[in-house]
BATOR-686449 format. One record per residue (C-alpha): residue in three letters; residue number from 1; z, y, x. Coordinates in pm, 1 decimal, padded with zeros to 6 digits. Each point is the difference from the previous one (the first is absolute). Layout:
BEGIN
+-----+-----+----------+----------+----------+
:  aa :   i :       zz :       yy :       xx :
+-----+-----+----------+----------+----------+
: Ala : NUM :        Z :        Y :        X :
...
+-----+-----+----------+----------+----------+
// end
This chain:
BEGIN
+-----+-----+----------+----------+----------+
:  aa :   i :       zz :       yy :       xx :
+-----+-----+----------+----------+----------+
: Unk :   1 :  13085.3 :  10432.8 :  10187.6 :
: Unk :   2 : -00168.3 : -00219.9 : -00233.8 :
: Unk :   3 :  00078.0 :  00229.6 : -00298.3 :
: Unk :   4 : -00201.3 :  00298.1 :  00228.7 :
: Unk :   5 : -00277.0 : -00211.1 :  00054.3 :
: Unk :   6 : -00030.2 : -00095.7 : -00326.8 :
: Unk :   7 :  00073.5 :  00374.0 : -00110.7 :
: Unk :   8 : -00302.4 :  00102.2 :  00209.2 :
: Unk :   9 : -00259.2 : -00227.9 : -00093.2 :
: Unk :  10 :  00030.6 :  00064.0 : -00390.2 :
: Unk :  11 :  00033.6 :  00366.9 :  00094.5 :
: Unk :  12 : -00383.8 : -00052.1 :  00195.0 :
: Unk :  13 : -00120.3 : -00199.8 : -00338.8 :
: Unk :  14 : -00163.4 :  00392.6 : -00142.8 :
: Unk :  15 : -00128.0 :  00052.2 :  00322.5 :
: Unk :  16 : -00187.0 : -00351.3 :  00069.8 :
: Unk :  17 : -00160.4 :  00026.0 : -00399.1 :
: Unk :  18 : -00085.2 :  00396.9 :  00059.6 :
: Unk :  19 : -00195.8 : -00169.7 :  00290.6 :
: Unk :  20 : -00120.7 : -00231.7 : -00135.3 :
: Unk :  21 : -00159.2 :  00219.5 : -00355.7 :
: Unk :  22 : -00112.1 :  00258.5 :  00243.0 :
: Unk :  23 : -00206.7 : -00262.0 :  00271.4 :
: Unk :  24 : -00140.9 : -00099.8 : -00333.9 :
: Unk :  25 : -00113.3 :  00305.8 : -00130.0 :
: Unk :  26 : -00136.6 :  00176.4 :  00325.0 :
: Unk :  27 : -00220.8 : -00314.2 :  00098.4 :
: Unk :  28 : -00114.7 :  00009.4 : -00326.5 :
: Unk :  29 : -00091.6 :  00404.9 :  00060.5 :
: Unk :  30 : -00159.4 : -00066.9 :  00292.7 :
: Unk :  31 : -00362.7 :  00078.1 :  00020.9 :
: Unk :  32 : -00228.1 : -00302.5 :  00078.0 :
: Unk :  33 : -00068.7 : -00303.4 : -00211.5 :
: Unk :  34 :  00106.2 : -00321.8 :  00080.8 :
: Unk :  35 : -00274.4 : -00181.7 : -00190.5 :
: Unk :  36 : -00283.1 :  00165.1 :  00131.0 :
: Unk :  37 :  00151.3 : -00047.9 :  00338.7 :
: Unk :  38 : -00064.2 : -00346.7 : -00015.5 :
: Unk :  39 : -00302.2 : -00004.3 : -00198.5 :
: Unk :  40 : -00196.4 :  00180.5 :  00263.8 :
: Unk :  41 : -00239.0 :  00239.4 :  00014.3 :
: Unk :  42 : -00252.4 : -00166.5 : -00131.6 :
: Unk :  43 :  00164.6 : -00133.0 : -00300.7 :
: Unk :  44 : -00042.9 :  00078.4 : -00350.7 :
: Unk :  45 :  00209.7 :  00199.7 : -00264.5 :
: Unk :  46 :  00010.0 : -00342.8 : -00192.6 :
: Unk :  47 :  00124.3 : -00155.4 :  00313.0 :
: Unk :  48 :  00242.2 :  00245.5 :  00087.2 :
: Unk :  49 :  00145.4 :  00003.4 : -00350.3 :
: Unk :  50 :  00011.4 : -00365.2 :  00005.9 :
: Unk :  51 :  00227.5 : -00014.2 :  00319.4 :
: Unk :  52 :  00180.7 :  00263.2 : -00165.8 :
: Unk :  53 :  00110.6 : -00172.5 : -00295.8 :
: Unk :  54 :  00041.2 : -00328.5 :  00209.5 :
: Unk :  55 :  00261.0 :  00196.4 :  00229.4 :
: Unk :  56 :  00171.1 :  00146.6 : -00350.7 :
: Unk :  57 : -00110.2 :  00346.1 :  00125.9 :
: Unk :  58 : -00181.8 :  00084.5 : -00389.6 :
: Unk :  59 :  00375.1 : -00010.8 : -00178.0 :
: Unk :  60 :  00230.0 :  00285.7 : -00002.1 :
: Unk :  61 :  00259.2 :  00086.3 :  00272.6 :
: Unk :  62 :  00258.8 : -00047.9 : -00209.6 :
: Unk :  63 : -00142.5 : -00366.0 : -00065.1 :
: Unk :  64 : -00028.0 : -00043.9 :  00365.6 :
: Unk :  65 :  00327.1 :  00102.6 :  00064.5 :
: Unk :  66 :  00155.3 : -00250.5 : -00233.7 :
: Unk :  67 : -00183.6 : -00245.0 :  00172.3 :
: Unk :  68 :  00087.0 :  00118.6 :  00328.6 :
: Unk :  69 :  00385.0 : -00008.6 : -00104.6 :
: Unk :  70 : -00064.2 : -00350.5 : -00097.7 :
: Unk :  71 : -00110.2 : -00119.9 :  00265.5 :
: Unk :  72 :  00238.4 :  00174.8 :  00190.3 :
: Unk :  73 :  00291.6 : -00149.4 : -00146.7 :
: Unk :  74 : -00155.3 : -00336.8 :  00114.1 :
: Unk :  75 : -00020.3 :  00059.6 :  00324.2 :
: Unk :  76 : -00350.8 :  00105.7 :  00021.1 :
: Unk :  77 : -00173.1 :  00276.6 :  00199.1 :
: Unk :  78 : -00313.8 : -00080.0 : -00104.4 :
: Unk :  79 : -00309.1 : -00112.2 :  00195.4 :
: Unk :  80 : -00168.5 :  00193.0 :  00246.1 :
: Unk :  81 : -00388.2 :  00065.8 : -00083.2 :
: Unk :  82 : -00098.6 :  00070.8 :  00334.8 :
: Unk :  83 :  00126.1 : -00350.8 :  00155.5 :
: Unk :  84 :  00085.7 : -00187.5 : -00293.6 :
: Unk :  85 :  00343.8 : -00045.5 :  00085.7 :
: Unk :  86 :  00320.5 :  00004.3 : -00168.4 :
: Unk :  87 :  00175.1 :  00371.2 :  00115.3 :
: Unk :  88 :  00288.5 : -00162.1 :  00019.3 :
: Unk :  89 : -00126.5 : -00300.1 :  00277.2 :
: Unk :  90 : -00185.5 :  00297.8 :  00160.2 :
: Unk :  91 :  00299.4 :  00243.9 :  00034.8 :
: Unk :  92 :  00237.1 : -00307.7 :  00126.2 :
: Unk :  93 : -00273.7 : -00056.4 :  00280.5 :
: Unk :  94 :  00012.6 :  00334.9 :  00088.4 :
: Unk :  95 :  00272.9 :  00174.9 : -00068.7 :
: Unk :  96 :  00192.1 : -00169.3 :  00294.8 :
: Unk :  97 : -00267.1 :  00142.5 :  00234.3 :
: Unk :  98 :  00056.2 :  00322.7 : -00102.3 :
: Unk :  99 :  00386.5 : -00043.7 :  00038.7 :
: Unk : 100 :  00040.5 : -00128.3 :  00371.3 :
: Unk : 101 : -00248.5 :  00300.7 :  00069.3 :
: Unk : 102 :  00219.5 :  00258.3 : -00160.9 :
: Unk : 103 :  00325.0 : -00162.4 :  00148.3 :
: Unk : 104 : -00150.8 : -00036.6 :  00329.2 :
: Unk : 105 : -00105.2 :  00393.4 : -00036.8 :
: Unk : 106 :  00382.0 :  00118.9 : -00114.8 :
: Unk : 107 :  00122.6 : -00220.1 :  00294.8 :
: Unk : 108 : -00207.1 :  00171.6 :  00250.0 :
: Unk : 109 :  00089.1 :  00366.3 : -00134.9 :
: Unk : 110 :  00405.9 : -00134.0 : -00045.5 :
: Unk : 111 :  00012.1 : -00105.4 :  00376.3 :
: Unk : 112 : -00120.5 :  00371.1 :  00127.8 :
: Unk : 113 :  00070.6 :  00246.0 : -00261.0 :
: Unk : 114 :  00398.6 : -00087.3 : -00019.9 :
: Unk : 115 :  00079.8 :  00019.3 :  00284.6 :
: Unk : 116 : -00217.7 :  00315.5 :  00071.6 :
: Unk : 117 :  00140.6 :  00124.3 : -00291.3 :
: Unk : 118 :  00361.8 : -00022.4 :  00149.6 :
: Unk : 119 : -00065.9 :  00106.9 :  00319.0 :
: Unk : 120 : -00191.2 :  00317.7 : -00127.3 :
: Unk : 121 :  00345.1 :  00087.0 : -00237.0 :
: Unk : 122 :  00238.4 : -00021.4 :  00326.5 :
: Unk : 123 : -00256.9 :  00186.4 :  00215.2 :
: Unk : 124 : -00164.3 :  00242.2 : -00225.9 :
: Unk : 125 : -00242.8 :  00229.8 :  00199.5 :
: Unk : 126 : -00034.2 : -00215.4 :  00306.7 :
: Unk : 127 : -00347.4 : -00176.4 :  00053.4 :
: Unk : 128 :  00124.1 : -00334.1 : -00153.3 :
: Unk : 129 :  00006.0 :  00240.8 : -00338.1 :
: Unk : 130 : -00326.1 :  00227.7 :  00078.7 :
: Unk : 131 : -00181.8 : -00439.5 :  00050.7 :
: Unk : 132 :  00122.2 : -00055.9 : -00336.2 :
: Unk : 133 : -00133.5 :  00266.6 : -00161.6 :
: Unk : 134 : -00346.4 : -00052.3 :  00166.9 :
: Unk : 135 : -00012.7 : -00361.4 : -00088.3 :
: Unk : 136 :  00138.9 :  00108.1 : -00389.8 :
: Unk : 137 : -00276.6 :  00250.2 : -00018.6 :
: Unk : 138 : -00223.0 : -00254.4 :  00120.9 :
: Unk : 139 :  00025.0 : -00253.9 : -00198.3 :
: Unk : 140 :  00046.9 :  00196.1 : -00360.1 :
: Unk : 141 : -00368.6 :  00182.4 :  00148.1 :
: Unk : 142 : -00177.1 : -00302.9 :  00102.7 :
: Unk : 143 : -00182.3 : -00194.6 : -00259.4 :
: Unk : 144 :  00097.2 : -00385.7 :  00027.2 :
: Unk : 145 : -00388.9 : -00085.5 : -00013.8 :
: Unk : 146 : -00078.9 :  00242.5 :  00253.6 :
: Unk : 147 :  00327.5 : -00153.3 :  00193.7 :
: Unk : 148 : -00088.4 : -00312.4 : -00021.4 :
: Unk : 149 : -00392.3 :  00021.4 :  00065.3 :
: Unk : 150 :  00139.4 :  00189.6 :  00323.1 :
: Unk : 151 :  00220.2 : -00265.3 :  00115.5 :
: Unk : 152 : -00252.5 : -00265.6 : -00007.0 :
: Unk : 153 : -00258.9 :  00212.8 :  00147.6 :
: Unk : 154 :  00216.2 :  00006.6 :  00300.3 :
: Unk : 155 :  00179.2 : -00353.6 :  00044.6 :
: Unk : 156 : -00254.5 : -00202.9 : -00124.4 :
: Unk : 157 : -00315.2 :  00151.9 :  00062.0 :
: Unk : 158 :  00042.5 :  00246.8 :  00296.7 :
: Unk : 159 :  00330.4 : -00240.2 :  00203.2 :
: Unk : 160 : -00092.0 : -00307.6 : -00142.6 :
: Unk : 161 :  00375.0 : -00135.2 : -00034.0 :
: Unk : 162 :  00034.7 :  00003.1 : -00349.6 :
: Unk : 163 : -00134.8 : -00283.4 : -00256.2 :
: Unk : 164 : -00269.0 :  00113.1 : -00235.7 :
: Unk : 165 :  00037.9 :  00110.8 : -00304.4 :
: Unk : 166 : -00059.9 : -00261.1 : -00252.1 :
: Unk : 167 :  00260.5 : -00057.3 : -00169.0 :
: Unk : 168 :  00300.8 : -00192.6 : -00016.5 :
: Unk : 169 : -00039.6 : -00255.8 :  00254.3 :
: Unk : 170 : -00292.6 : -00064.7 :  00277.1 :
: Unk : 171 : -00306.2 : -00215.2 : -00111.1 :
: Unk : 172 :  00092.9 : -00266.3 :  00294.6 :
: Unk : 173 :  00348.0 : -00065.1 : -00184.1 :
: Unk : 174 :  00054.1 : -00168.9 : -00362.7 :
: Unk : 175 :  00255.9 :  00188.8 : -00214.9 :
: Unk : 176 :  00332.7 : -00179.2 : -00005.2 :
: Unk : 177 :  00112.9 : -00216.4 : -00306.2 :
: Unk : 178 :  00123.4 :  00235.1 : -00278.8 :
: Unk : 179 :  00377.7 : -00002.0 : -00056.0 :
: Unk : 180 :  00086.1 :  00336.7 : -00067.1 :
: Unk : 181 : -00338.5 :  00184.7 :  00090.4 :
: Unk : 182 :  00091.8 :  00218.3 :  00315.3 :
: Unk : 183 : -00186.5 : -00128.0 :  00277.4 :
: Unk : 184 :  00234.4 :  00085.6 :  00219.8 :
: Unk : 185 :  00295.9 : -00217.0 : -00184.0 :
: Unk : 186 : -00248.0 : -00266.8 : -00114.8 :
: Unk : 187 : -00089.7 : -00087.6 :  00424.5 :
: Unk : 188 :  00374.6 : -00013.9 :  00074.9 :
: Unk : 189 :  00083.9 : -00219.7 : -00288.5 :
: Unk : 190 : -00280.8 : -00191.8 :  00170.1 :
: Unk : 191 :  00109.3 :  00054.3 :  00324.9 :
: Unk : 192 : -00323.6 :  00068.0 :  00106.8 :
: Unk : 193 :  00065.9 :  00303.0 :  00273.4 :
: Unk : 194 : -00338.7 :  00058.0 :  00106.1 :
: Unk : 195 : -00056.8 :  00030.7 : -00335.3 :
: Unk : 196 :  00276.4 :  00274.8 : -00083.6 :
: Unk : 197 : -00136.8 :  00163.0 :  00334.7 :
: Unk : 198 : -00338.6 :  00010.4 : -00176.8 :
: Unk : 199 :  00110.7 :  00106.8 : -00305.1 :
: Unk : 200 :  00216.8 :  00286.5 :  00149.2 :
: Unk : 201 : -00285.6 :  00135.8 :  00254.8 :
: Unk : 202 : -00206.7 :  00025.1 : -00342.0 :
: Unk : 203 :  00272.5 :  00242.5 : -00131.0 :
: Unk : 204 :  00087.4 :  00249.4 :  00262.3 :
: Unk : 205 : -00254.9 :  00214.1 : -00054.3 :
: Unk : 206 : -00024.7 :  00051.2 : -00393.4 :
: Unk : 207 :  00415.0 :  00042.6 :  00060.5 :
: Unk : 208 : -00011.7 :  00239.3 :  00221.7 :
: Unk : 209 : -00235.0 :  00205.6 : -00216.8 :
: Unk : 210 :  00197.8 : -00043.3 : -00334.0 :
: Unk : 211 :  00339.7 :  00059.2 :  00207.6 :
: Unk : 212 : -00143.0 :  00295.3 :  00199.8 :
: Unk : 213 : -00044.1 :  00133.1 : -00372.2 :
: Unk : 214 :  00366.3 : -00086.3 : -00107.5 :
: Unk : 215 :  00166.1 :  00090.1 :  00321.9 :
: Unk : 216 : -00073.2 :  00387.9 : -00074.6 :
: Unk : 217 :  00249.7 : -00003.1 : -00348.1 :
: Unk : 218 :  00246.8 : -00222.0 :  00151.7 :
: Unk : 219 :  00042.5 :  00130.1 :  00298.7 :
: Unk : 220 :  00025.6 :  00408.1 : -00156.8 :
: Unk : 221 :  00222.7 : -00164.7 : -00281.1 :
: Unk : 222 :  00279.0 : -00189.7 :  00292.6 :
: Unk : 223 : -00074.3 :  00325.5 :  00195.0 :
: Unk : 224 :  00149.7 :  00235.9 : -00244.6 :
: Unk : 225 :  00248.8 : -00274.7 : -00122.2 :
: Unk : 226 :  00165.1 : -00053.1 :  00282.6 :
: Unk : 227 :  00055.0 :  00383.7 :  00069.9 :
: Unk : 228 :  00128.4 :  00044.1 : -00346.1 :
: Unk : 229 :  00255.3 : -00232.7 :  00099.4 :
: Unk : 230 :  00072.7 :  00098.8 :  00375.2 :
: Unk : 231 :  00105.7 :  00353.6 : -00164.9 :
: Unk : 232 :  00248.6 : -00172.3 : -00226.6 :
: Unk : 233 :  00424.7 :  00075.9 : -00025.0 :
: Unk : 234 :  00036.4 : -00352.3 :  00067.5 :
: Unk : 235 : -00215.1 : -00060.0 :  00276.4 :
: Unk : 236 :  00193.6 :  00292.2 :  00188.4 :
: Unk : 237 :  00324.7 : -00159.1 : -00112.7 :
: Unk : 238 : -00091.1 : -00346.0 :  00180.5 :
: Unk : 239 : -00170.9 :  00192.1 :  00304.8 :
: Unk : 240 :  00346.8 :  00185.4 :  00000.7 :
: Unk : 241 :  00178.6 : -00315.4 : -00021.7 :
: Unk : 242 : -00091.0 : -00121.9 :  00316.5 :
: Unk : 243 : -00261.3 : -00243.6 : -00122.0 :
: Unk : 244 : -00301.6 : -00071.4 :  00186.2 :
: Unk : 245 : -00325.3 :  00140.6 : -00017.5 :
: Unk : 246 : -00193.3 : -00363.2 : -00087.3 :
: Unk : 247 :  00263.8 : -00063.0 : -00219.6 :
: Unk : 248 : -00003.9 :  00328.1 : -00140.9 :
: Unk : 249 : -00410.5 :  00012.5 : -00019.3 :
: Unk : 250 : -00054.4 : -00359.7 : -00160.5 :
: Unk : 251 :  00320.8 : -00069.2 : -00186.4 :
: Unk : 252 :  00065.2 :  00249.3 : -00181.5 :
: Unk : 253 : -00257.7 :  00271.1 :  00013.8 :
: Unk : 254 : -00350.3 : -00267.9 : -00028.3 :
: Unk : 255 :  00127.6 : -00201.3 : -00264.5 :
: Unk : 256 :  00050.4 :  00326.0 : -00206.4 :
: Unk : 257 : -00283.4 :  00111.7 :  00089.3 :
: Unk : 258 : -00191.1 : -00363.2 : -00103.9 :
: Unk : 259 : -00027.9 :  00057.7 : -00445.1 :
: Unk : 260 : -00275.8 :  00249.7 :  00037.8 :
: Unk : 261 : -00215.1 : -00153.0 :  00242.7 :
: Unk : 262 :  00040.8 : -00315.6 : -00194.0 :
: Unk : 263 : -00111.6 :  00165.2 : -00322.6 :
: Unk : 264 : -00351.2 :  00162.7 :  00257.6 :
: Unk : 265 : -00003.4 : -00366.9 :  00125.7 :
: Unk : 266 : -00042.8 : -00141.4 : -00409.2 :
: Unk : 267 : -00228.0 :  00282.5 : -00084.7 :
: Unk : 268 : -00223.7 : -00033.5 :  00290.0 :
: Unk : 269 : -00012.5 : -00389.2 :  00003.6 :
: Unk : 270 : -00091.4 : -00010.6 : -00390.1 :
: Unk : 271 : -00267.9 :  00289.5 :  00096.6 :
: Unk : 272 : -00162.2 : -00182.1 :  00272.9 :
: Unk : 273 : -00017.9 : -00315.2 : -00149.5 :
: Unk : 274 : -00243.2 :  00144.7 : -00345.9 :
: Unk : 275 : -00184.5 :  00224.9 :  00290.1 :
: Unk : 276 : -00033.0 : -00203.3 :  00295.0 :
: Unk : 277 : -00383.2 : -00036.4 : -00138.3 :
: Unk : 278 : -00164.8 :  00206.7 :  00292.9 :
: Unk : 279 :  00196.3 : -00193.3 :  00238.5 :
: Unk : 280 : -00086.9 : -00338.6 : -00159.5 :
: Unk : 281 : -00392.2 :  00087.7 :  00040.2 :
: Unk : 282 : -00014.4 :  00131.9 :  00296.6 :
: Unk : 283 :  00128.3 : -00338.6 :  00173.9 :
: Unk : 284 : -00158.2 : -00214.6 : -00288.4 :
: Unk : 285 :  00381.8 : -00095.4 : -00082.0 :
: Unk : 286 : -00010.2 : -00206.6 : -00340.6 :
: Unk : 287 :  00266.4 :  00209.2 : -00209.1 :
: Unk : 288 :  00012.3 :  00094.7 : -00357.5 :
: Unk : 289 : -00096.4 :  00330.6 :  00113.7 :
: Unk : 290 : -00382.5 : -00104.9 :  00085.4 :
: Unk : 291 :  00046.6 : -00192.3 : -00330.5 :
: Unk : 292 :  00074.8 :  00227.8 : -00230.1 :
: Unk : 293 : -00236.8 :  00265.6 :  00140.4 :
: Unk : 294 : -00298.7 : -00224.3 : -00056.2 :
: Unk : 295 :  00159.9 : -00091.0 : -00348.5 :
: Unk : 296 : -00054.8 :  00392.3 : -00078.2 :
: Unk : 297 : -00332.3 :  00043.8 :  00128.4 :
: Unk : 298 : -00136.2 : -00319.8 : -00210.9 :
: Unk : 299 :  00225.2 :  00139.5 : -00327.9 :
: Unk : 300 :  00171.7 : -00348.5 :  00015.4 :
: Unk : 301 :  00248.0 :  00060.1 : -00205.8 :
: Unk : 302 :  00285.7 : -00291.7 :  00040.7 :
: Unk : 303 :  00065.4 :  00048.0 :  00405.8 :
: Unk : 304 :  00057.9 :  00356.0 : -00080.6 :
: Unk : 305 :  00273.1 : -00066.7 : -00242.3 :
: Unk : 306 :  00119.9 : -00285.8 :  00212.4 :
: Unk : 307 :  00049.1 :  00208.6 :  00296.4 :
: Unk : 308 :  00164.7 :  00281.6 : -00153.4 :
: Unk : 309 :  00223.5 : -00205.8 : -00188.8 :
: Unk : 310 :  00118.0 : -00171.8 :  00279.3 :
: Unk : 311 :  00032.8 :  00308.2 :  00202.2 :
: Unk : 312 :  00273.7 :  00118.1 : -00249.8 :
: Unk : 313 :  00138.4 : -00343.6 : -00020.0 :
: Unk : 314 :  00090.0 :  00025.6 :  00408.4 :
: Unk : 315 :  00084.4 :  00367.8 : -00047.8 :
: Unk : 316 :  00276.5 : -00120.0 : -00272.7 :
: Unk : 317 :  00083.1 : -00244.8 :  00231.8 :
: Unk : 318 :  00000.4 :  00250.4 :  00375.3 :
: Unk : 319 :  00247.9 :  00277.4 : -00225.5 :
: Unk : 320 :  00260.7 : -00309.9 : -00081.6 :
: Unk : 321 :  00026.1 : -00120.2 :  00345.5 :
: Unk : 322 : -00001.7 :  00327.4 :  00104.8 :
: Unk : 323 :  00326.6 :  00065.9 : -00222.1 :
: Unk : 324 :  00166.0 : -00327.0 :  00101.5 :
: Unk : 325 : -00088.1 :  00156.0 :  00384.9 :
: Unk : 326 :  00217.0 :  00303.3 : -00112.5 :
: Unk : 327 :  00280.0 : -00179.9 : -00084.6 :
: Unk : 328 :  00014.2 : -00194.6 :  00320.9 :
: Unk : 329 : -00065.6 :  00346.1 :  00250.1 :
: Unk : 330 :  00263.8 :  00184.9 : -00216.3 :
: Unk : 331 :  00222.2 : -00201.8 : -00227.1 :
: Unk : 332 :  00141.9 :  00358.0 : -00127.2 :
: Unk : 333 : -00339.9 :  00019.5 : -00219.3 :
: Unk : 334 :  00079.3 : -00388.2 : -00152.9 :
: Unk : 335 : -00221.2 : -00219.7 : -00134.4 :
: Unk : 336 :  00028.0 :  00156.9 : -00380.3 :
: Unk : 337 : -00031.8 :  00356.7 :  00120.7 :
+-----+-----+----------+----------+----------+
// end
């Protein structure tokens, strides 16, 4: 297992420095111009040129790059011009905002879509199936900003019994102290369960839109899973054997039926976690999403980088624990498959 692992992450090594030349290079070929950004509209050519050079923007890319690599190797993201932070404090403030979101979301869309899935494969045509292609169709149509505008147009404006949308937590509550960053985790390792209460009522909504989202793939991908399965020689061999049907159903035919909706289920989560941006603003959530989109409107280069990089970092990180998860669902594929 180790020697997989290990295989695997020099095996990503190409990948993570393709990303990390090419992040370079397209912020770089971006229109917009960082230095006149900041200058203002009111400043000068000799000002502009003066932030310019401060920022290291007059040397070549290739100089920048070395730097970049440089700084890199220390550890370094670089500083963020718009707040003046290091990228690296800001993305550790953030980044765990961004995951309890997206886990909440897949948790949301895991609880409904499997088992809608199944039940779809063992009753194909019935209602249960025609439901779960409506809510499929539904939620690949439906924009998550439109989605999630809709939801708290109706529970928290229109019925009232949903918290506003501000955020992570209410403005009557102080966020609990930081062990791991979720919210959620943080107020039980407090044991603060008013707290957690808070915390969660803040979530449902933004969930529910990111999962109504993920629900559609999931659900289509267990769907047609499961019904590849049910049609299989040995499935009729245990259903001839005198087996029964539960044992039959989630035995045998769901846990074959598990590898590809566990490869949707590490596509979709590393999807919705770079694009989770619309979500983020329209419930003021304080993600890297929002971050990095107002990184690219003020050409600040360093978040940019920062987010992408660790983007591909988790990605690396999602497709090895998504092979270990293969190994454990079917030990026929093994862990150096």
């Amino acid at each position: 297992m180790l020697r997989m692992i290990a295989k695997r992450l020099l095996g990503a090594l190409p990948n993570v420095l393709g990303v990390i030349v090419v992040t370079f290079l397209m912020t770089r070929a971006l229109p917009g111009d960082p230095a006149a950004y900041f200058a203002g509209p009111a400043a000068t050519q000799e000002a502009i040129e003066q932030i310019r050079k401060s920022l290291g923007l007059d040397r070549s890319v290739a100089h920048q790059f070395g730097y970049y690599l440089k700084d890199l190797g220390r550890g370094d993201l670089g500083s963020s011009l718009s707040t003046g932070q290091p990228v690296l404090t800001e993305l550790r403030q953030r980044l765990p905002a961004s995951l309890e979101l997206t886990l909440c979301g897949l948790a949301f869309a895991l609880a409904f879509a499997i088992p809608l899935g199944v039940l779809a494969a063992t009753r194909p045509g019935s209602g249960i199936d025609h439901l779960c292609r409506a809510l499929a169709t539904a939620g690949v149509s439906l924009p998550t900003f439109f989605t999630g505008l809709l939801l708290a147009y109706v529970f928290y404006f229109l019925l009232g019994v949903a918290p506003a949308p501000v955020g992570r937590i209410d403005v009557a509550y102080s966020a609990p102290p930081a062990v791991t960053g979720l919210f959620l985790l943080d107020s039980l390792i407090a044991r603060d369960l008013e707290l957690f209460l808070a915390c969660a009522k803040q979530l449902v909504l933004p969930s529910v839109t990111l999962g109504l989202f993920v629900m559609a793939p999931l659900m289509r991908m267990t769907r047609a899973s499961m019904l590849g399965v049910l049609s299989s020689d040995f499935i009729r061999t245990a259903r001839a054997s005198g087996l029964s049907r539960t044992t039959v159903l989630w035995r045998y035919a769901f846990r074959n039926a598990l590898l590809p909706v566990v490869t949707t289920l590490g596509m979709v989560f590393s999807f919705l976690l770079g694009s989770n941006v619309l979500v983020e603003k329209v419930f003021a959530w304080p993600g890297i999403g929002s971050y990095v989109i107002e990184a690219l409107v003020a050409s600040d280069y360093a978040p940019v980088q920062g987010f992408v990089l660790a983007m591909a970092m988790i990605y690396v990180a999602l497709n090895l624990a998504i092979d270990i998860l293969y190994g454990v669902i079917d030990p026929r594929t093994g862990f150096e498959g």
